[in-house]
C-alpha angles and dihedrals in degrees: 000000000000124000125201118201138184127211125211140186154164097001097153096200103324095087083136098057086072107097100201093064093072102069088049094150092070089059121077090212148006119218116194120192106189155271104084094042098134089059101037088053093060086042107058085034088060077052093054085231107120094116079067097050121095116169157162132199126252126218088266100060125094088215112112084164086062114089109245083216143002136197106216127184114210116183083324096321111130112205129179114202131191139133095247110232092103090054093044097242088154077065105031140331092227092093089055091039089055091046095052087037078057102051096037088243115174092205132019114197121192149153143194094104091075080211113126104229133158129169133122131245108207108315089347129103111205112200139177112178095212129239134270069233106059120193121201089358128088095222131065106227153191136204122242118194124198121195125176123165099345092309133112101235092167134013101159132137110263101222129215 
């Protein structure tokens, strides 16, 4: 079975001015990784597509309901997501490569930086999907994960 995923952050109120969320019922599963989760959440439940949303808070959301990270397992995948303030990632990603290094994690997703990045360090892959907002790019991205068998067959920025 394959699983298509998309990967969100940092929207800050324009979650619809993606153009890749309108079409949610091609995607397995919708990871959101914070600030605009207010919004995101009605958005993707005027979708009907709650079952598909998995999702923390970022520092800018008034949701202490809402998880600050999560460790998620898709098809034997182990992702860590979080929306990175509380590991630093504005300073340094050593505190969240630790972290992933720690829990044995394939993949940490965060946010926060609004800079799209994505590389591996060792066996972990280290991904921000971007912003709407981008700092220091000239592009606004998201993130796109596909998972087949186990196996990562796609983690890349969806531009816009």
């Amino acid at each position: 079975m394959s699983f298509k995923i998309l990967i969100i952050s940092d929207t800050h109120g324009s979650f619809k001015e993606i153009p890749y969320v309108y079409n949610l019922n091609e995607y397995s599963n919708i990871l959101y990784l914070g600030d605009g989760f207010d919004e995101a959440y009605s958005f993707v439940s005027r979708k009907n597509s709650l079952d598909k949303f998995i999702y923390v808070s970022g520092n800018c959301d008034n949701a202490p309901e809402v998880p600050r990270k999560r460790f998620i397992n898709i098809d034997g995948i182990k992702i860590f997501m979080t929306h990175g303030d509380l590991y630093d990632v504005k300073t340094s990603y050593d505190k969240i490569i630790k972290h992933g290094f720690d829990i044995k994690a394939d993949i940490i997703m965060f946010g926060h930086t609004h800079y799209a990045e994505n590389f591996q360090v060792d066996n972990l892959r280290v991904f921000n999907p971007g912003s709407i907002f981008p700092r220091k790019r000239d592009f606004a991205s998201i993130g796109y994960l596909e998972i087949n068998n186990g196996q990562i067959i796609e983690l890349e920025h969806l531009k816009f």
